[in-house]
N, C-alpha and C positions, 0 to 999 in steps of 0.2 A: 674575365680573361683567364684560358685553362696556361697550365703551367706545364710545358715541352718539356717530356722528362727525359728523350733522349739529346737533346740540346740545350737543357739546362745546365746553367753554370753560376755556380755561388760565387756573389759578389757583398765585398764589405759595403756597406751603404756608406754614403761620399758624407764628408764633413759641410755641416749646415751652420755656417757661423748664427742663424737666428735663434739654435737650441747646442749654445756652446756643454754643459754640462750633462755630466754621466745621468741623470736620468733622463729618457727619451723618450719618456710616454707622452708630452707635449706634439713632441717630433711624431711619435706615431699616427697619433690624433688628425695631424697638421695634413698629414702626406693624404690618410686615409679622404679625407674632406678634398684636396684637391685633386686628388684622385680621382671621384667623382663628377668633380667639377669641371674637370679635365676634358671627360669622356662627353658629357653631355656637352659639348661647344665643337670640340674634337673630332673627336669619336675614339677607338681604341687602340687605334693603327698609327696614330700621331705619337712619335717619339718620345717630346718631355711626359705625355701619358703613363707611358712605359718605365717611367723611371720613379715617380711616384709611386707606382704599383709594387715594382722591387723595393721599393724603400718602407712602406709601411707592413707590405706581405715578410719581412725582416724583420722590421723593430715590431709588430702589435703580435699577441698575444691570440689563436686564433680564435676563443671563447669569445675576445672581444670584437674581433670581425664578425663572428658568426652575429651575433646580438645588435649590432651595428646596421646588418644585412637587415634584419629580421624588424627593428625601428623600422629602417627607410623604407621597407616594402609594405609598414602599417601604416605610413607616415605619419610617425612621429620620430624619427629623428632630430634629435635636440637644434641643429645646425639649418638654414635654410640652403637648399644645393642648387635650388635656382639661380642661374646668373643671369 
């Protein structure tokens, strides 16, 4: 999903009482994963999709997207993303 950069607008990512404490790498992990998981049932265009997307593209770290990307396209990505 490319990122509108003339109608982009920075948003605080919304409180997730499942990852109440200051570190969010959990959080990030979480969103990233159903993120995916999202899409493949989804598709991209689907709303809640949208919003996991802002939320991990926010909290992770993009070395760790990138590397992430780079598992799942070798498949091995730790996670199964099949539903």
């Amino acid at each position: 999903m490319a990122i509108d950069s003339e109608n982009f607008k920075f948003d605080t990512v919304q409180f997730d009482p499942r990852f109440p404490y200051q570190n969010q790498t959990k959080h990030c992990a979480q969103s990233y994963v159903d993120y995916h998981k999202c899409v493949s049932v989804k598709g991209e265009e689907f709303e809640p999709c949208k919003i996991f997307f802002k939320t991990f593209t926010s909290l992770c770290p993009v070395d760790w997207v990138e590397r992430w990307d780079d598992q799942r396209a070798a498949g091995k990505f730790p996670v199964n993303m099949d539903v």
